[in-house]
N, C-alpha and C positions, 0 to 999 in steps of 0.2 A: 627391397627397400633399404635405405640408409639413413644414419644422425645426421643431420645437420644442426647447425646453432644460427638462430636468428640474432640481430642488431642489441636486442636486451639480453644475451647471453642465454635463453631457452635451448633445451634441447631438445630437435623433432624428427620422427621419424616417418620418411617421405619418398616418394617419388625421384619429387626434384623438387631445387629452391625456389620454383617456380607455387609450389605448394604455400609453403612458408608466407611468401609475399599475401595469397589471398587469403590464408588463415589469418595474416595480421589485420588483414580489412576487416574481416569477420569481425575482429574482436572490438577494432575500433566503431565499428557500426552498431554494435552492441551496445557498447556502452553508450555512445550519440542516441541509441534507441531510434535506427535509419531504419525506415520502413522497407528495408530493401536485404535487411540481415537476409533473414532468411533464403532469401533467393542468390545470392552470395554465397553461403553455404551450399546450398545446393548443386552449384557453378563448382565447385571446389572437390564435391563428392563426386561429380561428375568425370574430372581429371585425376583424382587421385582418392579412388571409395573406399581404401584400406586405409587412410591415414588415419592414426587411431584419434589426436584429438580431434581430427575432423568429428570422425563417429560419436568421441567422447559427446563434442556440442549440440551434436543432432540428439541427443540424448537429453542434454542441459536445457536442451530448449524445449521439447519436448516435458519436460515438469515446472518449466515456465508459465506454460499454459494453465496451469492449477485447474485440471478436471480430472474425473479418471480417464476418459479414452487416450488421452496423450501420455497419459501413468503410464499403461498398457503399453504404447508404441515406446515410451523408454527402456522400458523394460528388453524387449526384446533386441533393441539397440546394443543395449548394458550385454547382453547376451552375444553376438556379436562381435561387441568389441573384445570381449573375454576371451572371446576363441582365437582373436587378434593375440592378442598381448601373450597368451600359452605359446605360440607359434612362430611369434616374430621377435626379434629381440628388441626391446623398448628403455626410452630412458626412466628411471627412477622416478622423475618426475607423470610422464604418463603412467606409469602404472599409480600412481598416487590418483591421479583423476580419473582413471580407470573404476578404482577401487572407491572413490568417492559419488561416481554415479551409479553405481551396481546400489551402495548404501540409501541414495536419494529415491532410485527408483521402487526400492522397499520398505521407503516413506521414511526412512527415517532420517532426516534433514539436518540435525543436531550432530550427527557423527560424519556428516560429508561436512557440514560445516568445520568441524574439528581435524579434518584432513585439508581444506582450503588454506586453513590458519596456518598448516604445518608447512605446504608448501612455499606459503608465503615467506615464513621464515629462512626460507632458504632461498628463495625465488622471486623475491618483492618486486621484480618488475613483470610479472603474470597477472596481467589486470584482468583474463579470464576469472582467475581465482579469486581475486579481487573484490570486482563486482559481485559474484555468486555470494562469496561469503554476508559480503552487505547484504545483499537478496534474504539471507536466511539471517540473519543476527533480527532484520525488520521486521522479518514474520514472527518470531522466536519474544517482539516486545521489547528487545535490548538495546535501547538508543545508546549505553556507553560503552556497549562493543562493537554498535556501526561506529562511534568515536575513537574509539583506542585502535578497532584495527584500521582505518584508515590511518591515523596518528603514525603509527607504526609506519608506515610505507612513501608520506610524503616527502621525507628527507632522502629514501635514494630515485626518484624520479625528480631525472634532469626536466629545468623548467623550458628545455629546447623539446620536449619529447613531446609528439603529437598528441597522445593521451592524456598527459602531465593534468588538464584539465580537469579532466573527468577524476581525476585521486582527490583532484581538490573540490569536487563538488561533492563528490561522499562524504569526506571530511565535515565539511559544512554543514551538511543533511545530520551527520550523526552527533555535532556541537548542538545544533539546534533542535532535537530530539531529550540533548542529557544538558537541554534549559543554559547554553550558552551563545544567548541569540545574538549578542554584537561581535562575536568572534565567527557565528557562524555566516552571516550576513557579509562579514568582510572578506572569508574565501570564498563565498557563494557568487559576491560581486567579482570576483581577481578571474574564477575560472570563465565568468560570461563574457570580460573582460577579453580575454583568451581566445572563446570561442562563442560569439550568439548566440549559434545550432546549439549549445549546452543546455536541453531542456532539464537535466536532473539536478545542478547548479543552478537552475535560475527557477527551480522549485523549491530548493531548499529558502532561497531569498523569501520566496511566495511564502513558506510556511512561519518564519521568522518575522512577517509582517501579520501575518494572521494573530499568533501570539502573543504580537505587541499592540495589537488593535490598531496598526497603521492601513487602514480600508484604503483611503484614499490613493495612497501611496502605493498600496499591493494592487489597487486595478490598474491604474497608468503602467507598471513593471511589467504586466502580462501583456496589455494592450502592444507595446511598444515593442515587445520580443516576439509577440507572436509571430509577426510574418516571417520571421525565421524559421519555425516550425516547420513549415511546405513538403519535407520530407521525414520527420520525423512518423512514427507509429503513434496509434492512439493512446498515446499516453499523455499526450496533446491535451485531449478532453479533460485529464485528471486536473490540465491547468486553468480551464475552464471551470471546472467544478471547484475549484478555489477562488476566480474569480466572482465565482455565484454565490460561495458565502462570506466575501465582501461585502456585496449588494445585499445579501439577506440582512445583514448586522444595520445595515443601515436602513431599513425597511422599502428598498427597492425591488418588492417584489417581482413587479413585470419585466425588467429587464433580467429578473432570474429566471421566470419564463421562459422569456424569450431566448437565453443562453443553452437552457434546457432544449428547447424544441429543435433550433438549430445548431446545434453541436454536440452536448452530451449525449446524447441517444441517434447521434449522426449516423451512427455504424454500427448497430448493435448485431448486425449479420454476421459479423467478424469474430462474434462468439467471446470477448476478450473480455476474462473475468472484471476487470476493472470497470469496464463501463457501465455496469451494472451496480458495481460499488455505489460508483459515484450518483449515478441515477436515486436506486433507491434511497440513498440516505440524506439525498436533498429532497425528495419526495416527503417524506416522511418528517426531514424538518420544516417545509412548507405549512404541513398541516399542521404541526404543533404549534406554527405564528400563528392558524386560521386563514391562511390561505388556499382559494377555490380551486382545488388541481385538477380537475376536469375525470376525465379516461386515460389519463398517463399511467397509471400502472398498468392498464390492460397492456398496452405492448412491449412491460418487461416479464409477462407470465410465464409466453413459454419458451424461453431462451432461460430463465430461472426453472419450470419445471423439469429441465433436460440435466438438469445436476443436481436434483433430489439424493443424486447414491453418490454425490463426490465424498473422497475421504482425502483431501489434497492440504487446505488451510482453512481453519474454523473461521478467520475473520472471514474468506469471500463467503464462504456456506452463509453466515449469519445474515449477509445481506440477500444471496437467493431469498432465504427464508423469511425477510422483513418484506419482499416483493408478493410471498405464495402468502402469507398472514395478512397483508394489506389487501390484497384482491377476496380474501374470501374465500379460500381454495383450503377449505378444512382437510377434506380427506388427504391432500399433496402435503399438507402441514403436517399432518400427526404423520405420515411415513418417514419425511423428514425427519420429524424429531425423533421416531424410531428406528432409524439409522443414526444419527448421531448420538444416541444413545448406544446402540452398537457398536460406535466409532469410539467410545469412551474406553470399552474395557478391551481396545486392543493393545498390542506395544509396540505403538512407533510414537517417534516425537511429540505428531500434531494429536495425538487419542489423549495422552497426559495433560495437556493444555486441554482439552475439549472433555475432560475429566475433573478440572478442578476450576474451569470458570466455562469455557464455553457451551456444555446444557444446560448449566442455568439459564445464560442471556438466552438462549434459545427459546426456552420456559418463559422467560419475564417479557420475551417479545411478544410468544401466542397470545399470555396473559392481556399482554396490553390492547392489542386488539379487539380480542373477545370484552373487554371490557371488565375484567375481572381484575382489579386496580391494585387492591390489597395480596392476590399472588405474586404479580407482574412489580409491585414494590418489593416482595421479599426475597425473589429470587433474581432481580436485577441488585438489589443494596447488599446480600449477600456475598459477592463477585467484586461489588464496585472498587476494594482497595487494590486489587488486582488484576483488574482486567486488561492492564497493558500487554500481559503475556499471551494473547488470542493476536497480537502483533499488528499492524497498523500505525500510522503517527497520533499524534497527540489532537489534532485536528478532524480526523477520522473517526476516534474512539468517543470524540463529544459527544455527536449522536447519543451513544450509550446513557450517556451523562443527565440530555435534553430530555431522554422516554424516560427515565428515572421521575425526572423533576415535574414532569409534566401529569404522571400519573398520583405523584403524590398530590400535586395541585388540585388535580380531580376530586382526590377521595377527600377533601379538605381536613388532610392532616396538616394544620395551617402552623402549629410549632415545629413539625419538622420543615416545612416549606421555605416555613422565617429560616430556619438555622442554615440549610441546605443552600438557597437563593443568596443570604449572607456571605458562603462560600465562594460562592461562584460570581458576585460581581466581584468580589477581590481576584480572583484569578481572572475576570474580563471585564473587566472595569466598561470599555467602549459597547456593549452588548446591552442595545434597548430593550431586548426580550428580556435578559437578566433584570435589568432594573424593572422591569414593568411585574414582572411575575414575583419581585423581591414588595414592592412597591404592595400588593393584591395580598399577601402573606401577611404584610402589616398591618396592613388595612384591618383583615379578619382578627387582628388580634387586638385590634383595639387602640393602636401605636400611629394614631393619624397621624400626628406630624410627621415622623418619621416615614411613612407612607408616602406623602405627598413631596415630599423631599426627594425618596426614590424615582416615585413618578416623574419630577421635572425635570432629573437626570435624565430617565429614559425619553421624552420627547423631545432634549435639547440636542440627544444624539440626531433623530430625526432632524430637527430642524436645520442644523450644522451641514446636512448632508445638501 
């Protein structure tokens, strides 16, 4: 094996240049999120199976998956390539990425994050590194470190550079995370610009209309990119599952339905922790408008009971766990939660996080279901200034926000309700649930006018639509 240096000045250790060329597809397809990464990798291990980032990736992707059994197959990757990198002589840089997935594979994400970073500093155009890092700053809750390290690296990609894109749709994604939605919205539009296929730019756009309560405007952006998708991975659906809470804000249920039936739950075969995300926590806000959701949880039960024992990222776990607690599936719940309570006192990144907010939400979800309203408010409002850090966007973590408000509604603790709902149409003004449930708060206290006032807000959003 021999260094070679690719077009961005990388240095890799290969076969032949022949290598380099398909690892750069990899990378590129990766970040496009091309349904076809993977087997591209594959193609490449196949020509050249010692090439260590090859291995390094099959590794990376491997804890992509957020379950344990792909933990497992990294690991033994990570293992692998170590035997590699003793043996072979490697550049500084791979042994950096080496030494960065050996860390991820032994959960701990925060310190291969802190190695991504390091290379980047020296390496700014390894969008490998790149993407990952964003990957973990997201999980981690840190919208102004998806923003600074993207920041950091947009000034040395040349805007000739096929990737150039994808810099600038992180970029965008981590502006509009750390609450800078017209700056984020404008590279979000530049990289779609660029490129259609740019589905993680033209989410970032998606989520910066969410934000700003621009519904209308965020379903026509999806509609209109979608068929650009066609080779994209299911991550597709996550953009579906934002167009769905468009149509919820607006009280378009059946068309939310109907996006449900046919597309978010399209491919739950595929096992990909997301789909499930997004499944359940539209499920879940359906019911708390009072809409009739049939047996759709039944067929997210047991692709959610097959990762009862992940210990990968608290936010997917929470959502298995809002699918096993909504079905009824007591005894699958309390092992759950007795593993993540296990998962508490370990030391790796995601146990610390799942130690000082994520068993509670775990607790205040059982709570909620079981109907036990007054636990399920204390150990959800407990977490609540915090809970960004169990990681997810701002869009995602509502949810959290919506079983909050919804169970205080219940118990009618009607001054907290008032204060609470008060909050929350300030932060989503366009949101008829908020007013109608701010509207019901006042009412009980006795503040008709004001009540009624709320209320015509809330059905003029209806009727607008």
């Amino acid at each position: 094996m021999k260094w070679l240096e690719d077009e961005n000045g990388l240095q890799y250790t290969v076969t032949s240049s022949q290598s380099i060329k398909k690892f750069t597809e990899v990378v590129s397809a990766y970040m496009g999120f091309e349904i076809d990464t993977g087997k591209r990798l594959k193609q490449l291990l196949i020509i050249d199976p010692k090439m260590p980032m090859a291995l390094c990736t099959k590794g990376y992707f491997a804890m992509l998956m957020g379950n344990a059994n792909f933990t497992d197959k990294a690991i033994i990757t990570s293992q692998q390539l170590n035997d590699i990198v003793k043996n072979v002589s490697v550049s500084p840089r791979e042994h950096q990425h080496a030494a960065a997935l050996s860390l991820w594979a032994c959960r701990d994400l925060e310190k291969a994050a802190i190695i991504w970073e390091q290379i980047l500093l020296q390496y700014p155009l390894d969008g490998l590194a790149a993407r990952l890092a964003h990957f973990a700053h997201f999980y981690s809750g840190n919208g102004r470190q998806m923003r600074d390290s993207a920041a950091r690296l947009v000034p040395y990609w040349p805007q000739t550079h096929p990737d150039f894109g994808f810099v600038l749709g992180m970029y965008a994604f981590g502006l509009e995370e750390a609450d800078s939605y017209r700056e984020a919205e404008k590279y979000g539009r530049w990289a779609v610009e660029i490129n259609p296929k740019d589905i993680w730019s033209a989410h970032a756009v998606a989520h910066v209309m969410e934000m700003m309560g621009r519904k209308r405007e965020g379903i026509k952006w999806i509609k209109k990119l979608e068929p650009n998708w066609i080779t994209v991975n299911n991550f597709r659906h996550h953009l579906c599952w934002h167009q769905c809470l468009y149509h919820l804000e607006l009280g378009d249920f059946q068309e939310v339905l109907k996006i449900y039936d046919e597309k978010i739950v399209s491919d739950l075969n595929a096992d990909f922790y997301l789909d499930v995300c997004n499944a359940s926590s539209l499920l879940w806000r359906l019911e708390i408008l009072g809409v009739e959701i049939g047996e759709r949880w039944h067929s997210l039960q047991h692709i959610s009971a097959q990762h009862i024992g992940d210990m990968e990222l608290i936010f997917v776990s929470l959502h298995y766990l809002m699918v096993l607690s909504a079905s009824g599936k007591t005894d699958l719940v309390n092992e759950m939660i007795t593993n993540i309570r296990h998962w508490s006192t370990l030391d790796t990144s995601q146990s610390k996080i799942v130690a000082d907010v994520g068993l509670s939400i775990a607790k205040g979800l059982h709570y909620a279901r079981k109907n036990e309203l007054y636990l399920a408010i204390e150990k959800i409002e407990q977490v609540r200034g915090k809970i960004e850090a169990i990681g997810g966007s701002k869009a995602q973590l509502d949810v959290f926000d919506m079983i909050l408000l919804d169970a205080v509604q219940k118990s009618d603790m009607n001054q907290k309700a008032s204060d609470l709902f008060a909050e929350r149409v300030r932060k989503k003004p366009h949101s008829f649930w908020s007013w109608k449930g701010y509207s019901r708060a006042l009412s009980e206290l006795g503040k008709t006018e004001a009540a009624e006032d709320a209320l015509r807000r809330s059905q003029r959003i209806i009727e607008d639509y």
